[in-house]
Every structure is written in C-alpha cells, then in structure tokens.
VOGU-3710 file (C-alpha; in Angstrom, 3 decimals, decimal comma):
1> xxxxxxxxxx> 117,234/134,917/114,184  116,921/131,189/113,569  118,559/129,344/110,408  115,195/128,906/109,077  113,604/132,347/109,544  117,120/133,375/107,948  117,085/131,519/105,223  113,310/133,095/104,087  114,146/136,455/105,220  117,216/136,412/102,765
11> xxxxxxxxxx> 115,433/134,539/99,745  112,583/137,249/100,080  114,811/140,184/100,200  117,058/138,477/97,197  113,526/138,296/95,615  112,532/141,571/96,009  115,695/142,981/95,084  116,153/141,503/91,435  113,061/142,094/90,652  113,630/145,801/91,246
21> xxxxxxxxxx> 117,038/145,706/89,296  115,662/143,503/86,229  113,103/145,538/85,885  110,623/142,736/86,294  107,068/144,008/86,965  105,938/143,527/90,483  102,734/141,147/89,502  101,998/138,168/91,307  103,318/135,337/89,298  106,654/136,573/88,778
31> xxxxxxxxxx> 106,943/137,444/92,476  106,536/133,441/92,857  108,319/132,364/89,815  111,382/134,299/91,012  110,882/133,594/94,438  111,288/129,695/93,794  113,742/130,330/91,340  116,191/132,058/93,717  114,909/129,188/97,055  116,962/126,776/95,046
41> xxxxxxxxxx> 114,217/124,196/95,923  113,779/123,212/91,820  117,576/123,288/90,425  115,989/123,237/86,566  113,765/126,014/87,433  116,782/127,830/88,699  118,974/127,310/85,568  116,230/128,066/82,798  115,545/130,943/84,827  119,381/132,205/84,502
51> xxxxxxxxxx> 119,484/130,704/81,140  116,650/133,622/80,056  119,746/136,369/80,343  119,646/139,732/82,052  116,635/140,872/80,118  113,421/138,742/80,812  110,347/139,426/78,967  107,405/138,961/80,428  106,054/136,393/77,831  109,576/134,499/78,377
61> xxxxxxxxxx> 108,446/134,537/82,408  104,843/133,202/81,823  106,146/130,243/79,288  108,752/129,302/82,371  106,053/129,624/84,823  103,249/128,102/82,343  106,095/125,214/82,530  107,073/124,891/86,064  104,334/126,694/88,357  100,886/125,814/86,611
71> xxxxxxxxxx> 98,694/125,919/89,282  99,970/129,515/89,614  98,354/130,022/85,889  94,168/130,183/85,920  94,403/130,022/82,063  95,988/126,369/83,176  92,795/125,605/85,104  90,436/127,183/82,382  92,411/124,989/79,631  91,762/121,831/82,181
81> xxxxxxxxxx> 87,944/122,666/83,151  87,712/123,592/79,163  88,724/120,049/78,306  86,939/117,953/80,953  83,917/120,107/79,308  84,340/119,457/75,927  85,111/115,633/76,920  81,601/115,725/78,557  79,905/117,016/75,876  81,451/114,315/73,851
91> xxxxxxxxxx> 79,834/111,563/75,497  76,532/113,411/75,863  76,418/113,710/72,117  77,405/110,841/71,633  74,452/109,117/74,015  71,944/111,121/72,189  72,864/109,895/68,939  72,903/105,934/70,156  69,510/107,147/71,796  68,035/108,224/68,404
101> xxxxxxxxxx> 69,147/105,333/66,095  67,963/103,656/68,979  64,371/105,010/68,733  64,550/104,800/64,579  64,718/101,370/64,746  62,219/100,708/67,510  60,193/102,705/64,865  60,754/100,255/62,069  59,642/97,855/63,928  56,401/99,158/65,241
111> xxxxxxxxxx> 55,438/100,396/61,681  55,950/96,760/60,359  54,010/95,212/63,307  51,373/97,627/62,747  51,509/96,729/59,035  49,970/93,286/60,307  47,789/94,263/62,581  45,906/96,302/60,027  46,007/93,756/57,398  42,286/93,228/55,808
121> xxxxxxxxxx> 42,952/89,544/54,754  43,241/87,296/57,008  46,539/86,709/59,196  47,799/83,256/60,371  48,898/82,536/63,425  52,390/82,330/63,224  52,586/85,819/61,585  50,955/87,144/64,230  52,736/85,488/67,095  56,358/86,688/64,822
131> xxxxxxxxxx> 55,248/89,849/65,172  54,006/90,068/68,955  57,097/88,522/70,203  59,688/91,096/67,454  57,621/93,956/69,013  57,888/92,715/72,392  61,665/92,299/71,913  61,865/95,730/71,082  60,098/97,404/73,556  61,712/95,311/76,637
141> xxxxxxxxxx> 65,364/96,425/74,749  64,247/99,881/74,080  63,213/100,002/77,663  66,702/98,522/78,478  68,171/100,880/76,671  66,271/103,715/78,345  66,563/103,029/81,755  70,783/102,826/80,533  69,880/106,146/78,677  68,749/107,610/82,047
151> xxxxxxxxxx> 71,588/106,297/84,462  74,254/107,242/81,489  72,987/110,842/81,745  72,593/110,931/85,294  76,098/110,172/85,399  77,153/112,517/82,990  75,328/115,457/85,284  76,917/114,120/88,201  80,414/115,090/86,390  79,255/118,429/85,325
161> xxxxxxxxxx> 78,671/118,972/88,927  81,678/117,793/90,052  83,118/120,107/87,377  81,009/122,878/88,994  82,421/121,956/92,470  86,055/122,048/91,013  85,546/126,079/89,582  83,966/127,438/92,506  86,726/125,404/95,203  89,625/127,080/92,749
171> xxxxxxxxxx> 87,606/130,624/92,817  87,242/129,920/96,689  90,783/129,055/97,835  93,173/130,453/95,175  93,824/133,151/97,453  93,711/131,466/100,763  96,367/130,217/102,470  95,227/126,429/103,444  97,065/126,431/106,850  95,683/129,987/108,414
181> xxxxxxxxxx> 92,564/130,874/106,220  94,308/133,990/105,753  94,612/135,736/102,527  97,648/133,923/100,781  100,966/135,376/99,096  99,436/135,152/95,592  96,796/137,343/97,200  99,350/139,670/98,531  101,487/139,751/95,835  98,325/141,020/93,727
191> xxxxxxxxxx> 97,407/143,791/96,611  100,934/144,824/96,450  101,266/145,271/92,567  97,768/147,618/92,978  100,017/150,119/94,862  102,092/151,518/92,002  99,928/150,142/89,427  99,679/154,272/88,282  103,309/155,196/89,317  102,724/158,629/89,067
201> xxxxxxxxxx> 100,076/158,291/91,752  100,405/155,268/94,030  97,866/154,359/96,652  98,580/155,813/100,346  99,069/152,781/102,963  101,624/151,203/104,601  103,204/147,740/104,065  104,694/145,486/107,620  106,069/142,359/107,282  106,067/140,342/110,193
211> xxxxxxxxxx> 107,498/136,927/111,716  106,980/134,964/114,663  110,280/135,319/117,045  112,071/132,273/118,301  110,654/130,564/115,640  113,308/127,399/116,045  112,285/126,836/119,363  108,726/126,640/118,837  109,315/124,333/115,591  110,463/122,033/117,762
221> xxxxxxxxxx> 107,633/120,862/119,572  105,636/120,145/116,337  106,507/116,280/114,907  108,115/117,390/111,716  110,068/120,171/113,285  107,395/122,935/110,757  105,840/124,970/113,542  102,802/124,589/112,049  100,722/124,851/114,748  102,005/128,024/115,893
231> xxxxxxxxxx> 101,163/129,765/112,426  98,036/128,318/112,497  97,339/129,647/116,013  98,950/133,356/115,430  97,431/133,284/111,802  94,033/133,017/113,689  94,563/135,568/116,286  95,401/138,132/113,715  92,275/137,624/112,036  90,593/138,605/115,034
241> xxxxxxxxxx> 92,181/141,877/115,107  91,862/142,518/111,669  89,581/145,482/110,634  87,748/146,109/107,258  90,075/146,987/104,131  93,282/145,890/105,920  94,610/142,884/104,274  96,661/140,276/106,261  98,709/137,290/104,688  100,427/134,791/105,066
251> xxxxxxxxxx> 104,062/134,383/102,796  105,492/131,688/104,072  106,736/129,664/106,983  106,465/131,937/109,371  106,001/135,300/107,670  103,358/137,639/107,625  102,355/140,649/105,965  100,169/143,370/106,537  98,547/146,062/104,119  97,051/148,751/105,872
261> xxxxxxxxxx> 95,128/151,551/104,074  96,248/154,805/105,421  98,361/157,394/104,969  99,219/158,227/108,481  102,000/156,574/110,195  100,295/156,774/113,040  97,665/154,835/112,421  99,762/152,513/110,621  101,301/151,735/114,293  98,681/151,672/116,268
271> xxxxxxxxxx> 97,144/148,632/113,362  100,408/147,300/114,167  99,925/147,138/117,705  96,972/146,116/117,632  98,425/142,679/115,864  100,897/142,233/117,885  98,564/142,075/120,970  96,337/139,836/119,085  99,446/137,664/118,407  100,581/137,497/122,264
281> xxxxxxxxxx> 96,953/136,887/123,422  96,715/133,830/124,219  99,309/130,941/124,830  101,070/128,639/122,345  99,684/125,083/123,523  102,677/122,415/122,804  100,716/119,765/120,439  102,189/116,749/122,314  101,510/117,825/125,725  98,930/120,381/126,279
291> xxxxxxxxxx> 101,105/123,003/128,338  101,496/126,371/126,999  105,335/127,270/125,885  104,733/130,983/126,120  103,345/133,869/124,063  104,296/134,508/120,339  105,803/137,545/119,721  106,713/139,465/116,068  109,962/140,963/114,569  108,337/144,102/112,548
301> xxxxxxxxxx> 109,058/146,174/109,629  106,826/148,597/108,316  107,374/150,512/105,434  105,046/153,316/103,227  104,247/153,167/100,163  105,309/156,828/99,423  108,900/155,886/99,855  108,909/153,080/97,034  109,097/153,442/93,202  107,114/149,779/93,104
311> xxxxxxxxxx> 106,327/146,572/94,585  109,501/144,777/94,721  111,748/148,212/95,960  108,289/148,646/99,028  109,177/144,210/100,023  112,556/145,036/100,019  112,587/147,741/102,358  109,685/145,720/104,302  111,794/142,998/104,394  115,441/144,802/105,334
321> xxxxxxxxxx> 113,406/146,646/108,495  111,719/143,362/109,511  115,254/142,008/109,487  116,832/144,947/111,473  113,752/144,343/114,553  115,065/140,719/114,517  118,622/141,128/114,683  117,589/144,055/117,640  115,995/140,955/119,815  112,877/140,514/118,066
331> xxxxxxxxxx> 109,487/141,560/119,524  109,864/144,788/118,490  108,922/147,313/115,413  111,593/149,180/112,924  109,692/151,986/110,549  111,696/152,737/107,451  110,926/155,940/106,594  112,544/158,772/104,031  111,987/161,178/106,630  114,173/162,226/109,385
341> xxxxxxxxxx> 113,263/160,951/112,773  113,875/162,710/115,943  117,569/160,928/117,689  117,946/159,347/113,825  120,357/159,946/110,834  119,688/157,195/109,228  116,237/157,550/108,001  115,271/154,498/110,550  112,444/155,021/113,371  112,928/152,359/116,152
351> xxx> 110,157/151,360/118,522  110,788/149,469/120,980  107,447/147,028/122,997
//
C-alpha cells in the first residue's frame, strides 16, 4: 500500500475510531469536522478541536464547524440566500417608492396644466406655451424614468433568478461528488448514520469500503501526480454496475464505499463482485499518451451492520478489513464478521479473486 493510500486509510480509521470512543454521534458533519481535524491539513482547526477537551458537545462541534467548514452547514447557505433576498427586496422597495413620488409629481403637474386648459377667461400665449412645454417635460422624464423603472426591475428579476439557480445547484450537487458524479462522503456519511439511527433495531445491510490498488503508480501518469483520471474512470464504471437502493460513494482520493441493502452475506459478495468486475472492465487510458496501463483493481473490506454498535465502530471495522486485503496484495476481499468462519479463529473471512 502506497504512502498516499496509507496516509487516508489511517486518518479514516483514526476518524472512525475517536468518534466511537468520544462518544461523538456518527452524523455527517462531525464525521468531516473530525476527519479534517485529525488530516492535519488546517493546524487551527486541529488545536480548537483539542482545545474543546475530552467531552465535545454537539453544539461546541457545530460552532467549530459553523467556523471552519461552512459550506458543510445548509443553515450557512440559507443565512446567505436569506440575505441576498432581503437585499433584493430592498432595492425593489426601494424602486417602487422612487416610482410613486415619481408618478405624484407627474400628477401635480398634469392637474395644474389642466387647470389652464379649462380656464373660462381667456389665456395668453405665454401661459399656454409655459404650460405645454412643463407638461411636456414631464412626460418625456416620466417616460425616462419608466423605461429606467422597467430595465431596473428587469434586473432585479434577473438576480432573483440567479438566486433561484444558486438553491437548486446547492440542492443538486451537495451530495455529489464533482469528480465521479457519484454520491459524495457527506452523502455517505448521512446513509451511514441511518443505520443505527434506532440502536435497538439497526437496518440490515452491509458496508465495503474500497480503494483502487497500486494507486502510486497510476498517480503518476496524471500531471499533478492526483490520479484523477483513474477515479473518474472507476467512479464511472461502478455506476454502471450499480443496482437500485445500493448506494456507492466516493470518500476521498481514492476510496470508495459501498452500502448495500441486505442482510445476506451472500448477496453482499456477489454486489461486491459485481463492482469489482465493473472496476476491471475496461482499461485505464494514460492521459498523456493514449495507451492503456492496465486494469484497476480494489483492496476490499466489507463489514455488516449487525456487528456494529454505530456508524463510526461499522467505518472502523470497514476500514481495518479494507486495510488487511491491501496489506494481503490488494485485489482481493476481507469480510469481518462476528461469526466463526470455516479454517478461521479470528472472526476474519478471506476471499481471495
């Protein structure tokens, strides 16, 4: 197992693991508040996350993650949408008002010109021509104004559109991973904490957490040394293979996981499989050249959700049997189970490709 895929693999189990001995509930924004807490990639994140002591309240997570991780928070996005709303409103009030002062005093002066007009006596000339050019004035500036009116309010729609646009894009791809269009960890992370929401009666499925082998390797044909484009291709082929009420994710780099709603471990392998020959389909295509560097293959750990008190104690034992496939050689499946296993004492189920 590569430096990289290490490094993940460790910071997820470390994840997992604290939350379970904290006591932290398994919901989806302290999954990611912790998990970038303990990557070390924001240092003051890190330290105001110690500095909350052994005992973190949940209100003391949200202010932290409210502070550091806001685009994790839709009441942040409501707040913003709420105030680019009221700001609109503002200046659509505010164009009204101009708009009727605007129309009072065109109204003065039409009630003075007509004044004249219907005057009995007679009217000299330069009255009249006063008043014909004052009302003209008015109505080629309340016309001005108008037309301004119209393109001011046009405008303003235009923005409320936009505003619109924004609600449904963050509704749309808050749980989409940008890279694979799969369902993203957020989205997990929410799927997972459904599981022992009743933890007298959790739901029946299995959990598999999955990377791409030789992941280093690969990396290295992409520019920035990522491995993008392998994600994106293997994060493709799985959603091929993917069947209704199974939910696949992306975590991160290159990390999958896979919820699959069943009870029987048999099943549960044979979804599995069924991934991992989606995965190994077709070729990796090096982005430079064109030529295929071989098929992608996945280190797998599958766990039930029987054999868990919660979400963080199901990703750690998700993440310890994905670990145990890769340190085996990789491309290859290791079922955690608290049942014994025919040749096992352990409580570990090896299957080998």
């Amino acid at each position: 197992m590569n430096k990289q895929t290490s490094a993940a693999t460790s910071v997820g189990l470390r994840v997992a693991t604290a939350m379970y001995q904290m006591g932290i509930d398994g919901l989806p924004r302290n999954y990611e508040l912790v998990y970038e807490a303990y990557s070390g990639t924001n240092p003051e994140l890190t330290k105001e996350f110690v500095g909350l002591g052994k005992t973190k309240s949940q209100r003391a997570l949200d202010e932290l993650g409210r502070k550091y991780l806001p685009h994790h928070h839709e009441e942040t996005h409501v707040a913003k949408t709420n105030d680019r709303m009221r700001t609109q409103m503002t200046t659509f009030m505010s164009l009204l008002e101009e708009e009727k002062s605007s129309l009072t005093d065109y109204s003065k002066i039409i009630s003075e010109a007509s004044r004249t007009f219907a005057s009995d006596g007679e009217v000299d000339q330069e009255t009249l021509n006063r008043s014909i050019q004052q009302l003209s004035e008015a109505t080629e500036k309340q016309a001005s104004r108008s037309e301004a009116m119209v393109a001011e309010a046009s405008q303003q729609a235009a923005q409320l559109d936009g505003v619109k646009a924004d609600i449904e894009n963050f509704e749309r791809t808050k749980f989409v991973d940008p890279l694979t269009g799969l369902a993203n960890r957020r989205s997990f992370n929410k799927a997972a904490a459904r599981i022992h929401a009743n933890p007298e009666l959790p739901m029946l499925c299995g959990l598999a957490y999955a990377e791409i082998d030789d992941f280093k390797r690969i990396s290295e044909a992409d520019d920035r040394g990522s491995g993008d484009f392998a994600v994106r291709h293997v994060g493709h082929l799985f959603k091929t293979a993917t069947q209704a009420g199974d939910l696949v994710a992306r975590l991160d780099g290159n990390r999958f996981a896979f919820l699959i709603n069943t009870a029987d471990e048999a099943e549960i392998m044979r979804a599995v499989d069924r991934l991992r020959v989606a995965a190994g389909s077709k070729p990796l295509i090096h982005p430079k050249t064109g030529r295929s560097i071989g098929h992608a293959t996945l280190s797998v750990g599958i766990v039930m959700s029987s054999v868990a008190d919660g979400a963080g104690q199901l990703m750690a034992h998700a993440e310890k049997a994905m670990g145990a496939s890769s340190r085996d050689g990789g491309d290859r499946v290791t079922f955690y189970s608290s049942k014994d296993h025919a040749g096992s004492t352990t409580g570990w189920m090896i299957y080998k490709a």
